[in-house]
MOPAC internal coordinates of N, CA, C and O (Angstrom, degrees):
PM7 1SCF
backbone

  N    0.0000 0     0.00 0     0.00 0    0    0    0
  C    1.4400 1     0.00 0     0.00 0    1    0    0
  C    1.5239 1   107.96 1     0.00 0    2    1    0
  O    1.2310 1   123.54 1   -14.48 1    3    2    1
  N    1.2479 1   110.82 1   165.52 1    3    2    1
  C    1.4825 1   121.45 1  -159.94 1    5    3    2
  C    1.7136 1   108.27 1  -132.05 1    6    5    3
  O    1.2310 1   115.40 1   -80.44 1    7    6    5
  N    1.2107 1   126.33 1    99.56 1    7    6    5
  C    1.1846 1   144.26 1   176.05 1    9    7    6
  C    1.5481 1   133.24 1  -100.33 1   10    9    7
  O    1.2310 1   123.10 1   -50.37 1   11   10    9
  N    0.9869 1   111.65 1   129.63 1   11   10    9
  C    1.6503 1   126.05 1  -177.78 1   13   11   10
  C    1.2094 1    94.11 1   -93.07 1   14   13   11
  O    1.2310 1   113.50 1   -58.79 1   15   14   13
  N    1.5927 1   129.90 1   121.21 1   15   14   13
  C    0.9988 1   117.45 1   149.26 1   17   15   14
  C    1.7387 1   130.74 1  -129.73 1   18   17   15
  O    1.2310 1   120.73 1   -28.53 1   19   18   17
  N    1.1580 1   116.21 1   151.47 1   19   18   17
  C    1.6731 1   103.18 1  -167.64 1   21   19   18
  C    1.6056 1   112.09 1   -88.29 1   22   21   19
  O    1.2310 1   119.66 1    15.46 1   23   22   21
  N    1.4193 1   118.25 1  -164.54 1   23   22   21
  C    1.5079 1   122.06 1   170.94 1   25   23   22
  C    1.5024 1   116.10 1    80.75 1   26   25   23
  O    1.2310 1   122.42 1   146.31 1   27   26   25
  N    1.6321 1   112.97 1   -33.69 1   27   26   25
  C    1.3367 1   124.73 1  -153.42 1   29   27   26
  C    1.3604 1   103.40 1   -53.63 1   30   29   27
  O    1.2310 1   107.80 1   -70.53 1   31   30   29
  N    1.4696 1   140.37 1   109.47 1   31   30   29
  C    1.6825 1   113.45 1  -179.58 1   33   31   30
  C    1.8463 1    87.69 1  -114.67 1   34   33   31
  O    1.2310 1   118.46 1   133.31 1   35   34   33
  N    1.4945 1   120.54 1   -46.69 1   35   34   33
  C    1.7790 1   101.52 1  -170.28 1   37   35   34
  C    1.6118 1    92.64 1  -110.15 1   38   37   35
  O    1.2310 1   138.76 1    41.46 1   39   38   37
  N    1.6921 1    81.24 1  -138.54 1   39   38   37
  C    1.6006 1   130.81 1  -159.89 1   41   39   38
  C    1.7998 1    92.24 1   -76.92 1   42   41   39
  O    1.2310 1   132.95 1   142.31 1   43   42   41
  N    1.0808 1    92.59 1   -37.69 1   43   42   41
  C    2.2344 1   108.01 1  -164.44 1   45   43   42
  C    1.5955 1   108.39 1   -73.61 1   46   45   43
  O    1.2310 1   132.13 1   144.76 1   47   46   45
  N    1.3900 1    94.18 1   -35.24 1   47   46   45
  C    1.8222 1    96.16 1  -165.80 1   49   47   46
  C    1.7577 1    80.65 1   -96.70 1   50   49   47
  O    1.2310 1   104.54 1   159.39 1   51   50   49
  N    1.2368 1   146.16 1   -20.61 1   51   50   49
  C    1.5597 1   112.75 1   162.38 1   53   51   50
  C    1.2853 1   103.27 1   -79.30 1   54   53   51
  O    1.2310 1   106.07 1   131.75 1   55   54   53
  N    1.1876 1   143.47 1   -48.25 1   55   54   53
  C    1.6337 1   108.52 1  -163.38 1   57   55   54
  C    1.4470 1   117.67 1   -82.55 1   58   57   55
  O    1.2310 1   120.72 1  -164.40 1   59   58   57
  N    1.4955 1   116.23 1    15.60 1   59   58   57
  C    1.8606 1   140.72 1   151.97 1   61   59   58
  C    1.1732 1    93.17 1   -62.66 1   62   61   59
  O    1.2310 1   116.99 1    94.70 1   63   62   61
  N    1.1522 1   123.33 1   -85.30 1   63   62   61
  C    1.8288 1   134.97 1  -155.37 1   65   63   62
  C    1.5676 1    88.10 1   -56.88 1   66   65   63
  O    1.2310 1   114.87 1    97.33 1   67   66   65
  N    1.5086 1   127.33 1   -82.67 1   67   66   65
  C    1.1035 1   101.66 1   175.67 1   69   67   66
  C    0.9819 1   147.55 1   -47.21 1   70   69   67
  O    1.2310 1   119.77 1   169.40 1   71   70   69
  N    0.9316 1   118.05 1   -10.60 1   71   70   69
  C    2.0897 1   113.98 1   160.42 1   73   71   70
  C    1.6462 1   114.44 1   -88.98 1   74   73   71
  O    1.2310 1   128.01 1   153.62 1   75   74   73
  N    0.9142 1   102.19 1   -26.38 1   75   74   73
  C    1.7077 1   111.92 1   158.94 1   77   75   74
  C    1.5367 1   112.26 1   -27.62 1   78   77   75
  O    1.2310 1   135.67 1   100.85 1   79   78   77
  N    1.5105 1    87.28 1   -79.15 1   79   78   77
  C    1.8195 1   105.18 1  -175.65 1   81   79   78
  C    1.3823 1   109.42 1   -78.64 1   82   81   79
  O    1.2310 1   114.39 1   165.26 1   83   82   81
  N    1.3529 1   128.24 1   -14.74 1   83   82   81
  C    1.7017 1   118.88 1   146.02 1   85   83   82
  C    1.4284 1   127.51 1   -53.32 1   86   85   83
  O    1.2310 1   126.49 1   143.74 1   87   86   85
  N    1.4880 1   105.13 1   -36.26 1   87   86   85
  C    1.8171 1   113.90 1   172.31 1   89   87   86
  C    1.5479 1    97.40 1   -34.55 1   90   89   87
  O    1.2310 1   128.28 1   103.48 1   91   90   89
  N    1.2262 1   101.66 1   -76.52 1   91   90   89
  C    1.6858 1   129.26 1  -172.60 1   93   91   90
  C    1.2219 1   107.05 1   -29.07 1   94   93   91
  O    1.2310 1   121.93 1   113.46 1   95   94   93
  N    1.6652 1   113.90 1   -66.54 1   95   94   93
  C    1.5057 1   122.28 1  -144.13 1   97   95   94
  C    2.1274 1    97.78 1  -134.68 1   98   97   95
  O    1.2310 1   134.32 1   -96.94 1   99   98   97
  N    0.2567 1    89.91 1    83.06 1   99   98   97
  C    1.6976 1    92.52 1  -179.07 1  101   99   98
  C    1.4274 1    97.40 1   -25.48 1  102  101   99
  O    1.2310 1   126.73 1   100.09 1  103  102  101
  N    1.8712 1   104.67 1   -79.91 1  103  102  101
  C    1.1580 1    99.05 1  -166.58 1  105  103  102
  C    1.2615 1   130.54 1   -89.02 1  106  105  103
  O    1.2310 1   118.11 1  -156.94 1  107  106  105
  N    1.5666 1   121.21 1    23.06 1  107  106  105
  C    1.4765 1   121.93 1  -176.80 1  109  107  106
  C    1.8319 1    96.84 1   -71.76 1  110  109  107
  O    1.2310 1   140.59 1   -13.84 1  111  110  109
  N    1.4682 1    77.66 1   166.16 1  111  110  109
  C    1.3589 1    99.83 1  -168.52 1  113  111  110
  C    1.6256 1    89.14 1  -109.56 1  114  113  111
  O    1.2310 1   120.23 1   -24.44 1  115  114  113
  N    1.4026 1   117.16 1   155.56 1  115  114  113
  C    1.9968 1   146.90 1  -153.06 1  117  115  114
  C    1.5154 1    89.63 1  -150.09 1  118  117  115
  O    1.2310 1   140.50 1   -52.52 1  119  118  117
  N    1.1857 1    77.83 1   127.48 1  119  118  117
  C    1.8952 1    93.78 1   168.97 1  121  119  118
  C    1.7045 1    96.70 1  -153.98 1  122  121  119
  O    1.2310 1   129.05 1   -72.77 1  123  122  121
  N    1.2496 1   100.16 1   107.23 1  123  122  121
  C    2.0298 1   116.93 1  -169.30 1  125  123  122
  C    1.8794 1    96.20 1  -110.03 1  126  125  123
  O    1.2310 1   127.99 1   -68.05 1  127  126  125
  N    1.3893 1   102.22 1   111.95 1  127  126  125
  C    1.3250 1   106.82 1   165.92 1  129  127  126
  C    1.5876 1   105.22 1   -93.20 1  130  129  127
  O    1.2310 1   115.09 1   -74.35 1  131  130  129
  N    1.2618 1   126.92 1   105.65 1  131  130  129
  C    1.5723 1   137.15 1  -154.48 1  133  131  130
  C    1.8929 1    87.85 1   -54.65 1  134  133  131
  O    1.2310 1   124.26 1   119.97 1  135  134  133
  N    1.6720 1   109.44 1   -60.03 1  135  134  133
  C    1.4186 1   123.31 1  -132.93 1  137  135  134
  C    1.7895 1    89.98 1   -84.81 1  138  137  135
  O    1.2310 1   116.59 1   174.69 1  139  138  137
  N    1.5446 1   124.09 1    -5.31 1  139  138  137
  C    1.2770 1    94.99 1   178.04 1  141  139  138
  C    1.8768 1    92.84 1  -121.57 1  142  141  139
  O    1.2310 1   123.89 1  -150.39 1  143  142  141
  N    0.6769 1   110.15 1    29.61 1  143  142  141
  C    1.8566 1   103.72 1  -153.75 1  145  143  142
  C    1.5792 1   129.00 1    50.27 1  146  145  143
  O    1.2310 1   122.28 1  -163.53 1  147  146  145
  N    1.4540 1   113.23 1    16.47 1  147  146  145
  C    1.2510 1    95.99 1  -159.95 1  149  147  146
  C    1.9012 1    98.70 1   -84.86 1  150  149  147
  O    1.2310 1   123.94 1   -10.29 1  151  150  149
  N    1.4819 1   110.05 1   169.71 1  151  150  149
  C    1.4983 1    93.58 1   174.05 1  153  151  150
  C    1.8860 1    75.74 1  -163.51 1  154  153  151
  O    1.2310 1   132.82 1   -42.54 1  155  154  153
  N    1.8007 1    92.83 1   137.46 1  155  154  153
  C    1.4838 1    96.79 1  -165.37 1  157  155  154
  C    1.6939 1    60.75 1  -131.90 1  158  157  155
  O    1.2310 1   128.87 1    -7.51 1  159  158  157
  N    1.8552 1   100.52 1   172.49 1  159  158  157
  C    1.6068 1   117.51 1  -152.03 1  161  159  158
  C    1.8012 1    98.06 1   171.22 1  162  161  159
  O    1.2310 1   127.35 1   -53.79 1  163  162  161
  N    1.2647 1   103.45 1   126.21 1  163  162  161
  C    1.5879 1   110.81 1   163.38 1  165  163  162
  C    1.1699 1   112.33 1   -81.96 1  166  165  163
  O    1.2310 1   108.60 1  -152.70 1  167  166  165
  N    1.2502 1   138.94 1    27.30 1  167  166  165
  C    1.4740 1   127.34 1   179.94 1  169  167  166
  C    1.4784 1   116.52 1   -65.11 1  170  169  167
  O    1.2310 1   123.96 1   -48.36 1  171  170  169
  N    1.3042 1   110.02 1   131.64 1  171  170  169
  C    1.5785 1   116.94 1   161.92 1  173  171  170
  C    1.4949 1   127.86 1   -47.67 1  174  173  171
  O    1.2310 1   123.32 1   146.84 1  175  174  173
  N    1.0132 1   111.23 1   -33.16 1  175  174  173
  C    1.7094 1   123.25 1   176.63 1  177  175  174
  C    1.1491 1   110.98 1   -68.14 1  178  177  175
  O    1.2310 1   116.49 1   -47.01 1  179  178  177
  N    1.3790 1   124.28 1   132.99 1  179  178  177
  C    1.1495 1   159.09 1   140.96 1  181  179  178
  C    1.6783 1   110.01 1    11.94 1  182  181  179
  O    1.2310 1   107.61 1   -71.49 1  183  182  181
  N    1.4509 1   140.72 1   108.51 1  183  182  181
  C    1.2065 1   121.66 1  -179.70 1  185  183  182
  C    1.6314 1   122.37 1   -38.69 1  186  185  183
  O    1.2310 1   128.50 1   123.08 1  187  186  185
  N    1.5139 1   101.24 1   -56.92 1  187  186  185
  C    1.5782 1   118.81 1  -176.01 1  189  187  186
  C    1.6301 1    99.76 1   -53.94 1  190  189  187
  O    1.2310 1   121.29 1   134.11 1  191  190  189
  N    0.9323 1   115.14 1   -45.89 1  191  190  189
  C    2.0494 1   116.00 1  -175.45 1  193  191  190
  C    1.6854 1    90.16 1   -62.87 1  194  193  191
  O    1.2310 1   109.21 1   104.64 1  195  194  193
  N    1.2683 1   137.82 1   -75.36 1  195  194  193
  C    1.0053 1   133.68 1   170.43 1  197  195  194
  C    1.3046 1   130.76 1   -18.61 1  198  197  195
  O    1.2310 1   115.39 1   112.51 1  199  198  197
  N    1.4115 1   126.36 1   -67.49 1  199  198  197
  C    1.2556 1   125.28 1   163.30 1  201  199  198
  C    1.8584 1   136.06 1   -72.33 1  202  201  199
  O    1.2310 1   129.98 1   175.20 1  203  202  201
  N    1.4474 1    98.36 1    -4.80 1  203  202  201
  C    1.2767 1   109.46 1  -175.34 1  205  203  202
  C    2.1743 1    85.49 1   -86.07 1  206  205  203
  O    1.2310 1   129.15 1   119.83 1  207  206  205
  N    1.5052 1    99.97 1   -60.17 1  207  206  205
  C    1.7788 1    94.39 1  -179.29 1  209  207  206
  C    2.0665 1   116.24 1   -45.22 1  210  209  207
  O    1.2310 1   131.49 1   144.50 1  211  210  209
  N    1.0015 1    95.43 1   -35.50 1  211  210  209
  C    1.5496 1   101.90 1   171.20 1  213  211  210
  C    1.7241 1   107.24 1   -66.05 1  214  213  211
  O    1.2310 1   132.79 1   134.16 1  215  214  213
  N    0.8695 1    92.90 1   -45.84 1  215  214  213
  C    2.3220 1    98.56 1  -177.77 1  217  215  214
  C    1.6980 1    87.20 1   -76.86 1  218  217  215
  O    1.2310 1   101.64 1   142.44 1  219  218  217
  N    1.2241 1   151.09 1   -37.56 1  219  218  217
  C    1.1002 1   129.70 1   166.75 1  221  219  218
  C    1.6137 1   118.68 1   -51.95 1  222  221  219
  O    1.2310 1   106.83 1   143.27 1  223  222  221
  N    1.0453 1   142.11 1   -36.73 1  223  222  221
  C    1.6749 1   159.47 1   -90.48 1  225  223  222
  C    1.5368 1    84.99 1  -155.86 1  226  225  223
  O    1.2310 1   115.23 1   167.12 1  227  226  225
  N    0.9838 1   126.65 1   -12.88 1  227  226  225
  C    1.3056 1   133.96 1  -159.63 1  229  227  226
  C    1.5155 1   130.50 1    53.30 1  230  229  227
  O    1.2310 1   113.10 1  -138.77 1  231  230  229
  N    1.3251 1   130.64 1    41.23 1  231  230  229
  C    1.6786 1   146.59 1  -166.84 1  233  231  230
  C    1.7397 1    91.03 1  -152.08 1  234  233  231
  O    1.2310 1   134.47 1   -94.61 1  235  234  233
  N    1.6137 1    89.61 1    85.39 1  235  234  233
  C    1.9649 1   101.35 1   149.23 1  237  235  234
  C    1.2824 1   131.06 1   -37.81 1  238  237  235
  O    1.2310 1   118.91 1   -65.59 1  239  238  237
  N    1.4425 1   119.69 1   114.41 1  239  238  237
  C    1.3718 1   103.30 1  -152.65 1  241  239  238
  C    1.8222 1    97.71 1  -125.63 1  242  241  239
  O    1.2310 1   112.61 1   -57.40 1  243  242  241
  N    0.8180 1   131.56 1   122.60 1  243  242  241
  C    1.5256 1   122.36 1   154.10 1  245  243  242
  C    1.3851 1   128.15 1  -123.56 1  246  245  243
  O    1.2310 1   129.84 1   -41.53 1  247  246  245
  N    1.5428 1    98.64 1   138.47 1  247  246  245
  C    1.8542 1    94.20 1   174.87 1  249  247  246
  C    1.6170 1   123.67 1   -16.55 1  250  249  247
  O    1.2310 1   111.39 1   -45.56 1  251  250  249
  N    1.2118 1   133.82 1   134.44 1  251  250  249
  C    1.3496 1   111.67 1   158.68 1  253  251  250
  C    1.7399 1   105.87 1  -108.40 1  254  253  251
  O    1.2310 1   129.09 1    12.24 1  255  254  253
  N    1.8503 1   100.09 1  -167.76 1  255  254  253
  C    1.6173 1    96.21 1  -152.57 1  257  255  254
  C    2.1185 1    77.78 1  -115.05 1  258  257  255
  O    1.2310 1   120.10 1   180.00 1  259  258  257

């Protein structure tokens, strides 16, 4: 899945987001492009579970297209 997400400014808020979507999925795989927000991820979970745990975490997250 393919995610927009906001907040992202370094190194700290990706391995946040990525541990985020580790909560979820252990072994999905995170791929965080810092400079556009995008963050694509094999996680098994549910988009909406996904991006709602990221809006917890504080990094607004919505599906992207």
């Amino acid at each position: 899945m393919k995610l927009q997400v906001e907040g992202m400014t370094c190194g700290g808020c990706v391995k946040a987001v990525t541990n985020i979507i580790h909560e979820l999925d252990d072994a999905a795989e995170v791929t965080v492009d810092l400079a556009t927000g995008v963050v694509q991820t094999t996680a098994k979970a549910d988009a909406d579970a996904v991006c709602e745990a990221l809006d917890d975490g504080g990094f607004p997250a919505r599906v992207s297209d």
